[in-house]
TORLO-202275 format. One record per residue (C-alpha): chain; x, z, y; residue number from 1. Coordinates in Angstrom, 2 decimals. Each point is the difference from the previous one (the first is absolute). Example, Ala and Ser with C-alpha at 12.3 -4.5 7.8 and 13.67 -1.06 7.14 Angstrom:
<atoms>
@chain = A; c1 = 12.30; c3 = 7.80; c2 = -4.50; n = 1 $
@chain = A; c1 = 1.37; c3 = -0.66; c2 = 3.44; n = 2 $
</atoms>
This chain:
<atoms>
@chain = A; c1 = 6.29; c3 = 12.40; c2 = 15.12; n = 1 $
@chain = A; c1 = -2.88; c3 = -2.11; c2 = -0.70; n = 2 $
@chain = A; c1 = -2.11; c3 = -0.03; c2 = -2.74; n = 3 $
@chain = A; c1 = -1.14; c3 = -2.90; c2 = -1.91; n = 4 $
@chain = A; c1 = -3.24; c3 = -0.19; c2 = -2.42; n = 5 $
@chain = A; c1 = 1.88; c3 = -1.60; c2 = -3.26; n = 6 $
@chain = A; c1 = -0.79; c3 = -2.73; c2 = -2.02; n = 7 $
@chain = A; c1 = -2.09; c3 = -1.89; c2 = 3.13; n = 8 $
@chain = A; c1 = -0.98; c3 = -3.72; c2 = -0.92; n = 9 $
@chain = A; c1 = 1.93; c3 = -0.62; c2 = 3.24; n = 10 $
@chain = A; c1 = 3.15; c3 = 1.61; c2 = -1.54; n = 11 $
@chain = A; c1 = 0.38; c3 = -3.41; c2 = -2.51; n = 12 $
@chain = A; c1 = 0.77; c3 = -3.33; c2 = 0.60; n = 13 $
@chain = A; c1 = -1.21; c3 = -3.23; c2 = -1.92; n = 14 $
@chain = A; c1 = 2.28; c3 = -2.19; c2 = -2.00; n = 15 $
@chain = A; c1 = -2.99; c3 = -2.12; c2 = 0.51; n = 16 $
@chain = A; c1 = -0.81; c3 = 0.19; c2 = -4.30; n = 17 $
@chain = A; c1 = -2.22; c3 = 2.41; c2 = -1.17; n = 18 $
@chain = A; c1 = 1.30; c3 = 0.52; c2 = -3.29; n = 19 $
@chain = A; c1 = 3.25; c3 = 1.18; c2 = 1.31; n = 20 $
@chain = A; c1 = -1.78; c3 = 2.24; c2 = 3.19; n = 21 $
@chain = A; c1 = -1.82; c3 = 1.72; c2 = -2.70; n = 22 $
@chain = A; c1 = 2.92; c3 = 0.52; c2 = -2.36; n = 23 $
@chain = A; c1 = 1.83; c3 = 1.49; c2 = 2.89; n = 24 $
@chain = A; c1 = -2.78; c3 = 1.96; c2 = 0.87; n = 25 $
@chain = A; c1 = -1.06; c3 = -1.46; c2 = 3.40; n = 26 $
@chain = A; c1 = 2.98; c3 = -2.18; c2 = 0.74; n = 27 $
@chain = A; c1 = 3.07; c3 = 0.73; c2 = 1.43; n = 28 $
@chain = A; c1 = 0.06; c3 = 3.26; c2 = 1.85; n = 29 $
@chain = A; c1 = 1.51; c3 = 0.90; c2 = 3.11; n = 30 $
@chain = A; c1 = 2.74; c3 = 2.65; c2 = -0.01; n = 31 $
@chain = A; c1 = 0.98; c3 = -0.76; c2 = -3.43; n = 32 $
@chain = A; c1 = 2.92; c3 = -2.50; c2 = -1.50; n = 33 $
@chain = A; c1 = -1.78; c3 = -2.67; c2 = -2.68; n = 34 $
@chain = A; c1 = 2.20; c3 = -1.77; c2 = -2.05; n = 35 $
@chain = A; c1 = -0.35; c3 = -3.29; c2 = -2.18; n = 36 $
@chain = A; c1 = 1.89; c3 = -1.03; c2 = -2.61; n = 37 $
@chain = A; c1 = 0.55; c3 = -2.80; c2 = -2.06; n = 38 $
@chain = A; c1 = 2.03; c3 = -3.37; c2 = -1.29; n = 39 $
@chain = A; c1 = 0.26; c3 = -2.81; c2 = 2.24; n = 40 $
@chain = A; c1 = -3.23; c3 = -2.16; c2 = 0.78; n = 41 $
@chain = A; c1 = -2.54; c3 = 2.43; c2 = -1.10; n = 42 $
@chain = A; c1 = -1.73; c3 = 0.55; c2 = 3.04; n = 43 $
@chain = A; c1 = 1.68; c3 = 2.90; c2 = 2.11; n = 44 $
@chain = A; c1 = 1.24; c3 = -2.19; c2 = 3.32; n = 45 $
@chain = A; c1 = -3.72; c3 = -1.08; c2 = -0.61; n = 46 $
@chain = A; c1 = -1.49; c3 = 3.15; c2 = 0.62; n = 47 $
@chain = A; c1 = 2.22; c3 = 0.86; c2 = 2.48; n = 48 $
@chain = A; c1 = -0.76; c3 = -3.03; c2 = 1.92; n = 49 $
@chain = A; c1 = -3.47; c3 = 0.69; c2 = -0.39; n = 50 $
@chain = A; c1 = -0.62; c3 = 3.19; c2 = 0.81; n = 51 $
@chain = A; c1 = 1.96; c3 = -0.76; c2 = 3.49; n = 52 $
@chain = A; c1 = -1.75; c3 = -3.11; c2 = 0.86; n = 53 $
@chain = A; c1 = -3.47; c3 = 1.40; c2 = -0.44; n = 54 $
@chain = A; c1 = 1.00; c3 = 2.94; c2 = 1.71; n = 55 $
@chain = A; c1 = 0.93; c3 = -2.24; c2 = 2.82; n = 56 $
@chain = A; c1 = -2.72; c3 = -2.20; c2 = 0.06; n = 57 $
@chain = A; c1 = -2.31; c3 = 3.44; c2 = 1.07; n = 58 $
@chain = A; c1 = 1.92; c3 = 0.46; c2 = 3.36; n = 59 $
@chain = A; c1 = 3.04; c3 = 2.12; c2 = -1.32; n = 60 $
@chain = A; c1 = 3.71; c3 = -0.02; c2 = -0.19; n = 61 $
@chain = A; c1 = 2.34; c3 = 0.08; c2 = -2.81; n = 62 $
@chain = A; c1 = 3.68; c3 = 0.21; c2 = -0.89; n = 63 $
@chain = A; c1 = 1.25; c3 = -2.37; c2 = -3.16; n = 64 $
@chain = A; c1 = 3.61; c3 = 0.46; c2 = -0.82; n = 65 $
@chain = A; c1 = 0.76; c3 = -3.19; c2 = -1.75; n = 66 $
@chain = A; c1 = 3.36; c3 = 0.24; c2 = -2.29; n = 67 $
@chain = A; c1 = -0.52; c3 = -3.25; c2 = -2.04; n = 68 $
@chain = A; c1 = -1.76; c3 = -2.42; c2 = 2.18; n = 69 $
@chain = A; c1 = -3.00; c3 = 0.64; c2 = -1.96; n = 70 $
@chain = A; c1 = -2.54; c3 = -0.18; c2 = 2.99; n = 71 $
@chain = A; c1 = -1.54; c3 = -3.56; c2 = -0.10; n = 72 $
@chain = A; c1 = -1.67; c3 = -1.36; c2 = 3.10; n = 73 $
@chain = A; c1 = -1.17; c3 = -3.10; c2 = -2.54; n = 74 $
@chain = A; c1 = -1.38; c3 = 3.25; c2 = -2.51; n = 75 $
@chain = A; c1 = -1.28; c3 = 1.70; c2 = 3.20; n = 76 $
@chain = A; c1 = -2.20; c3 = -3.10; c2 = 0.85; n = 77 $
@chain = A; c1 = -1.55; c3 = 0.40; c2 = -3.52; n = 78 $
@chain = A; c1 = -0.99; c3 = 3.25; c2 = 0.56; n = 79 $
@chain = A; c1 = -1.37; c3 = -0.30; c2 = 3.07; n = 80 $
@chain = A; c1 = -1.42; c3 = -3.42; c2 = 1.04; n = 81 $
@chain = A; c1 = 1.26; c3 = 0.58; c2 = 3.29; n = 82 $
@chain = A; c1 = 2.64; c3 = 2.36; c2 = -0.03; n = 83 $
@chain = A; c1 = 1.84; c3 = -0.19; c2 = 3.64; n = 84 $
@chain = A; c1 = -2.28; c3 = 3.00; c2 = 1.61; n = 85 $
@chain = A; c1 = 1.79; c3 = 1.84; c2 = -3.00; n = 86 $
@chain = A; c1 = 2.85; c3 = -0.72; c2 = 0.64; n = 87 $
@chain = A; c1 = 0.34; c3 = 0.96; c2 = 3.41; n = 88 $
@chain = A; c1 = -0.53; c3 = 3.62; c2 = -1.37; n = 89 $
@chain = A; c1 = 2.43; c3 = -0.08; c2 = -2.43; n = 90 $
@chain = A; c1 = 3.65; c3 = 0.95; c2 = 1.12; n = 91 $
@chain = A; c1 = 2.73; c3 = -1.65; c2 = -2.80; n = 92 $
@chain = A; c1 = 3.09; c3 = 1.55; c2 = -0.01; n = 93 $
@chain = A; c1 = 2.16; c3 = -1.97; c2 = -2.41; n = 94 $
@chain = A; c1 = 3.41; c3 = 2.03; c2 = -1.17; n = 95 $
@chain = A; c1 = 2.43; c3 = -2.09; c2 = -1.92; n = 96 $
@chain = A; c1 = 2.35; c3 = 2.63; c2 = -1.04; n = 97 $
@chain = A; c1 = -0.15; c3 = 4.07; c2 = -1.11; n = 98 $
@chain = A; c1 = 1.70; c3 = 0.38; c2 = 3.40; n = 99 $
@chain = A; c1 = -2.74; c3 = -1.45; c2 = 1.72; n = 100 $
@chain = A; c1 = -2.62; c3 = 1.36; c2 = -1.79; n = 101 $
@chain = A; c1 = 1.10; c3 = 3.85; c2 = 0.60; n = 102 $
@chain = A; c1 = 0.09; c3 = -0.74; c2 = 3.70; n = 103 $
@chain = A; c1 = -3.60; c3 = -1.99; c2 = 0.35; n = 104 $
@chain = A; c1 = -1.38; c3 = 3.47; c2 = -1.93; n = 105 $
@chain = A; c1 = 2.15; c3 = 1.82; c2 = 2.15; n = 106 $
@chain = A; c1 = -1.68; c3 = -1.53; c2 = 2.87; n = 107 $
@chain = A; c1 = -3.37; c3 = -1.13; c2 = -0.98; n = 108 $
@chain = A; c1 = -1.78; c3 = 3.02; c2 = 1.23; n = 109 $
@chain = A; c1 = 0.94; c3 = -1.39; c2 = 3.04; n = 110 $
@chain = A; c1 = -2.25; c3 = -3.13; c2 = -0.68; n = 111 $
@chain = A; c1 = -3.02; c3 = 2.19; c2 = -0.83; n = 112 $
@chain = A; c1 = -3.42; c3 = 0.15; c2 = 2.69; n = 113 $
@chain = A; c1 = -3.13; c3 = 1.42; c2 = -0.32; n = 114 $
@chain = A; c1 = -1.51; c3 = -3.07; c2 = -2.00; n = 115 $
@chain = A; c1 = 2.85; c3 = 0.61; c2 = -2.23; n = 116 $
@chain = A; c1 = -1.99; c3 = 0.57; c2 = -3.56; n = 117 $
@chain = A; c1 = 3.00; c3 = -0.86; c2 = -2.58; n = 118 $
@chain = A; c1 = 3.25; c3 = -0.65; c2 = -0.67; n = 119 $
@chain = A; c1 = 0.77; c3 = -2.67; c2 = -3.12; n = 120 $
@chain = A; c1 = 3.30; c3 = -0.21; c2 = -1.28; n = 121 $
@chain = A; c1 = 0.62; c3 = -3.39; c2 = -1.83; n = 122 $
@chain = A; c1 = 2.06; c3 = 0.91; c2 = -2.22; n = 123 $
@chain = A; c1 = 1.40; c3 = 3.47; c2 = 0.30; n = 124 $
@chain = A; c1 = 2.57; c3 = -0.22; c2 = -2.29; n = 125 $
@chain = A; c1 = 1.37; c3 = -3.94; c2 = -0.56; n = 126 $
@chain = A; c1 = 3.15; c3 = 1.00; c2 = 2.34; n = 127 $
@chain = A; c1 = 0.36; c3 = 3.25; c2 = -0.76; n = 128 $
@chain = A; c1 = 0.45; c3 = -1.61; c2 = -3.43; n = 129 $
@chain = A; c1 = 2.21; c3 = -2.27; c2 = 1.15; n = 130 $
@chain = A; c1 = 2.67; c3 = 2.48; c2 = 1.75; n = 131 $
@chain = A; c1 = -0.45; c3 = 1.78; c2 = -3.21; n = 132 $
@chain = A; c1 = 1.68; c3 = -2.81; c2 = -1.56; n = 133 $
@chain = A; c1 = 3.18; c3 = 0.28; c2 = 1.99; n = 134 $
@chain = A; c1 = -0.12; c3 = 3.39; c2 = 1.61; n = 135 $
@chain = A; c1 = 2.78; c3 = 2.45; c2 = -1.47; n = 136 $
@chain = A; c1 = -1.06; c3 = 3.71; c2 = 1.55; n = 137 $
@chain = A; c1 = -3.82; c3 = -0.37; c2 = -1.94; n = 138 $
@chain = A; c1 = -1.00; c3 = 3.46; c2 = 1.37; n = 139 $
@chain = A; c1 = 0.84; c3 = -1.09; c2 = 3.72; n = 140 $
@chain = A; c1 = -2.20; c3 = -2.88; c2 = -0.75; n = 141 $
@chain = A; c1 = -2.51; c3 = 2.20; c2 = -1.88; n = 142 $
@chain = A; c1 = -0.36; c3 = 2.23; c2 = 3.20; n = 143 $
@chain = A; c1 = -0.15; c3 = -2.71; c2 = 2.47; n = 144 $
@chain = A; c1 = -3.02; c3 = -1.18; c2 = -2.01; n = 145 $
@chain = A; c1 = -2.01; c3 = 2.99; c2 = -0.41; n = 146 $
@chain = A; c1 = 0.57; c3 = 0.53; c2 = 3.42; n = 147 $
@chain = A; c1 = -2.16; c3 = -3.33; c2 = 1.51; n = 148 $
@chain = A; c1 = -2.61; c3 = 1.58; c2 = -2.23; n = 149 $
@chain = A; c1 = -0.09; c3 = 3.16; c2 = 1.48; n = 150 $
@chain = A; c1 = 0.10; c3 = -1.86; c2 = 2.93; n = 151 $
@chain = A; c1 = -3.21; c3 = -1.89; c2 = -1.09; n = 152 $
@chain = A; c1 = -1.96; c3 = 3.05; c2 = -0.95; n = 153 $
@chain = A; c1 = 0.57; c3 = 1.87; c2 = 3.38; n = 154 $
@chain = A; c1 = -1.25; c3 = -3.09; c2 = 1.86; n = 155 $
@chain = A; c1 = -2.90; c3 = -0.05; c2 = -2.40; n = 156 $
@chain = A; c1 = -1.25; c3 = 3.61; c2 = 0.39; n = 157 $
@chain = A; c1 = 0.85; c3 = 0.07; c2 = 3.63; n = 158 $
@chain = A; c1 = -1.52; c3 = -2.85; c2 = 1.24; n = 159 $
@chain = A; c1 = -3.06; c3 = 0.11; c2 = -2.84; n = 160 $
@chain = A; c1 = 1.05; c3 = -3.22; c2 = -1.28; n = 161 $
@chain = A; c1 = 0.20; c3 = -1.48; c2 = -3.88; n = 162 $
@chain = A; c1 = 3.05; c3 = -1.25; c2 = -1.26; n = 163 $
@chain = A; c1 = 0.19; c3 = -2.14; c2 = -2.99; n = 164 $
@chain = A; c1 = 2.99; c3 = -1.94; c2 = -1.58; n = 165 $
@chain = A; c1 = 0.64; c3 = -1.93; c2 = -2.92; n = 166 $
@chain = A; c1 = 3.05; c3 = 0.32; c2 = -2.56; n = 167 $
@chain = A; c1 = 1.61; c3 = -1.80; c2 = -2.16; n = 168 $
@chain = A; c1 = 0.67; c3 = 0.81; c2 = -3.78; n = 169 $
@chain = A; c1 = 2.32; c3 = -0.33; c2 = -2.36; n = 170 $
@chain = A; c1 = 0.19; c3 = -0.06; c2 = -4.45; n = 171 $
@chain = A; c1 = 0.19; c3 = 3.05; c2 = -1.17; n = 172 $
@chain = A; c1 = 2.35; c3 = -0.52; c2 = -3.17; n = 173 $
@chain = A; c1 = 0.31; c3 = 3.72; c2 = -1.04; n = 174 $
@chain = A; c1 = -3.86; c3 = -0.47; c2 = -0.32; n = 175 $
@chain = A; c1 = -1.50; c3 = -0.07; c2 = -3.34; n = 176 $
@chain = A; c1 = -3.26; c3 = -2.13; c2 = 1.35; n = 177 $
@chain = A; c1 = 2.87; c3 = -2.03; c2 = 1.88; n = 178 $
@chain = A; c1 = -1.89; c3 = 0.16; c2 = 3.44; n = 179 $
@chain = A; c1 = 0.63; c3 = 0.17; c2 = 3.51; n = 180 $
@chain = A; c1 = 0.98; c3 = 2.35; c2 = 2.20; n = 181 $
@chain = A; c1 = -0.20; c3 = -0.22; c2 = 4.02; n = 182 $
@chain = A; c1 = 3.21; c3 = 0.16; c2 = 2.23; n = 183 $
@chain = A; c1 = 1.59; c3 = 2.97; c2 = 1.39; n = 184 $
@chain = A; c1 = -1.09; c3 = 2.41; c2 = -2.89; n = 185 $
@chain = A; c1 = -0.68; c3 = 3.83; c2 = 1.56; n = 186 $
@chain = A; c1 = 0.19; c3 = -1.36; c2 = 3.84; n = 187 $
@chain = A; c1 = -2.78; c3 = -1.75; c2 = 0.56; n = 188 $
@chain = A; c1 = -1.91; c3 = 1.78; c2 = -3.15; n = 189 $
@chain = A; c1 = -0.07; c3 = 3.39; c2 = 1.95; n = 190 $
@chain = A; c1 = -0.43; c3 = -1.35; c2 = 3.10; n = 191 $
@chain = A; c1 = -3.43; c3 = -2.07; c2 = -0.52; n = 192 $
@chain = A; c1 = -2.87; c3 = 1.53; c2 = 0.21; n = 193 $
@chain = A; c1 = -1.91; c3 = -2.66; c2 = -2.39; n = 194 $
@chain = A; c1 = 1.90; c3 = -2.16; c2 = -2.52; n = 195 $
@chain = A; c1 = -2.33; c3 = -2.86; c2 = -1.13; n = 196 $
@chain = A; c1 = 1.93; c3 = -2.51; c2 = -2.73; n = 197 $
@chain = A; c1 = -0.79; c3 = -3.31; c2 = -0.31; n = 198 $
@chain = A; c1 = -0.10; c3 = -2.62; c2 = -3.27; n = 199 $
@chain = A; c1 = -0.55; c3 = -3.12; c2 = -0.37; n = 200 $
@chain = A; c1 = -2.98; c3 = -0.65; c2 = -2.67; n = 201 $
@chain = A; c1 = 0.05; c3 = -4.13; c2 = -0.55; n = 202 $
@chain = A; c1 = 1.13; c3 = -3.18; c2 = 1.89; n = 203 $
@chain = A; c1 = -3.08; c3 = -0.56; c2 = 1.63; n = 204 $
@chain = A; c1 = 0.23; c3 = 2.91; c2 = 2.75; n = 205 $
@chain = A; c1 = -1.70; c3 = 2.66; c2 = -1.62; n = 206 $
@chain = A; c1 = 2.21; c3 = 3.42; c2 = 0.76; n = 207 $
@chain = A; c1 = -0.27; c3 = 3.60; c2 = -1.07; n = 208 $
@chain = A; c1 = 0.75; c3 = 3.16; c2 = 2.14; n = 209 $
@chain = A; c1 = 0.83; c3 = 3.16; c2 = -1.48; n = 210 $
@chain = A; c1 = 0.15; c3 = 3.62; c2 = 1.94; n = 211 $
@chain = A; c1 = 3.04; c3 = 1.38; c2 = -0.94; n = 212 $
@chain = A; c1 = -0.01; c3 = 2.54; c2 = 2.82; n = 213 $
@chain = A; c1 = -2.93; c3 = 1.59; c2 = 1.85; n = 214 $
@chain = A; c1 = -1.22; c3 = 3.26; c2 = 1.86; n = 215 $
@chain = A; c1 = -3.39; c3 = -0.33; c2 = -2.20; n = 216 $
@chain = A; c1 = -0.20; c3 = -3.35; c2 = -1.85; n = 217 $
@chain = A; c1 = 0.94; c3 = 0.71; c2 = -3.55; n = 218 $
@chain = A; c1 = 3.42; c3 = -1.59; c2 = -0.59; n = 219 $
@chain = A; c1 = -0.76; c3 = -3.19; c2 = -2.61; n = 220 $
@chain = A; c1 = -3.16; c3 = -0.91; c2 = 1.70; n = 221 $
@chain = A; c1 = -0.64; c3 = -3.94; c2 = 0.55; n = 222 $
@chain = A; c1 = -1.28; c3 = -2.62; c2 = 1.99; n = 223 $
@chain = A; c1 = 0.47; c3 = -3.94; c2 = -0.40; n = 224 $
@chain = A; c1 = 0.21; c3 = -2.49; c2 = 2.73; n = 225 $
@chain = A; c1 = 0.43; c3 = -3.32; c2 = 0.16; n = 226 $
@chain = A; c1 = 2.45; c3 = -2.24; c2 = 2.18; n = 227 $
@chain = A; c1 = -1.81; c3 = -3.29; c2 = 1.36; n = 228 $
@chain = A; c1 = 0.25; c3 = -2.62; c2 = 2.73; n = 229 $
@chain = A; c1 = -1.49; c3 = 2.67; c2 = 2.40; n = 230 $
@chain = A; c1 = 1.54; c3 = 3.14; c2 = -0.99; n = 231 $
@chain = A; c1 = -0.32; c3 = 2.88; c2 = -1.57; n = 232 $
@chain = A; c1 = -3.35; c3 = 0.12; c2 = -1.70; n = 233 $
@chain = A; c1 = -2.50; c3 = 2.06; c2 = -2.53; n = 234 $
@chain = A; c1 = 0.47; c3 = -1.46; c2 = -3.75; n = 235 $
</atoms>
């Protein structure tokens, strides 16, 4: 068995914003699950997409699932001026269906190398969500779910990897504060390692991320960001 010094500065990865590195206490580690979650357009395909592309820009590879055609080669240009080295680094894998999704997890291992440093999934839950909707036996469903995430987290600590996904959310109307709450309740809650939400502070880009779940970050701790023309960037 090998031993590993913890807590290494090569153990975390760079969303490529300082504020959130540091609110996530490095970046996003390797071996663990970290999750984002938030309402639509407030910056978590952002992230996502930039985390991978700088990643791939220094010489590695990375996996993005895609579930809601969220990766923009026209947003990719904007974060790099010259993105097309990137790209060539980046393997898309684009499911269109539940179905599809469980096998590309089932199988993604498969697509993993050496210069493998993360797996991004786009969003983990949008059609998971969507067989929800129409799917009678909920615990088959339920199971079938938790177990790409298992899946994800043995790839992860075998291979030394990071893994980070975004969810979606939904109102919570039992809620006296009327809030949100992410998809897939208890599954994906156990399951990641760091749970970071994400809220959206005015129209002018300016975001705020919130640790909800974390080895050693007190939960409630914050960081803003801002969404511009080039990214994600410091406020």
């Amino acid at each position: 068995m090998e031993l590993r010094q913890a807590d290494k500065k090569q153990d975390y990865i760079s969303v490529g914003c300082q504020n959130i590195d540091s609110l996530l206490g490095g970046g996003i580690k390797r071996r663990l699950i970290t999750q984002f979650y938030g309402p639509s357009t407030v910056g978590k395909t952002n992230i996502c997409m930039q985390c991978s592309l700088l990643l791939a820009s220094n010489g590695v590879n990375v996996i993005f699932v895609d579930t809601e055609s969220g990766f923009s080669f026209e947003r990719a240009g904007q974060i790099l001026k010259d993105p097309r080295e990137a790209l060539s680094r980046i393997t898309l894998i684009e499911p269109t269906t539940f179905s599809e999704q469980k096998l590309a997890l089932k199988n993604i291992e498969k697509a993993v190398t050496k210069e493998t440093q993360v797996i991004v999934v786009d969003s983990i839950s949008s059609l998971y969500r969507l067989e929800l909707g129409e799917e009678n036996d909920v615990v088959k469903l339920n199971r079938e779910f938790g177990g790409q995430i298992s899946k994800l987290m043995g790839i992860a600590r075998k291979n030394n990897i990071a893994v980070l996904v975004s969810n979606q959310v939904y109102a919570d109307i039992g809620s006296a504060s009327g809030g949100v709450k992410p998809v897939s309740g208890d599954i994906l809650r156990y399951s990641s390692n760091i749970i970071v939400e994400l809220q959206r502070v005015d129209s002018l880009g300016k975001r705020k991320a919130i640790v909800k779940k974390h080895q050693w970050v007190p939960e409630g701790t914050t960081a803003f960001f801002r969404l511009t023309q080039n990214g994600v960037e410091d406020t």
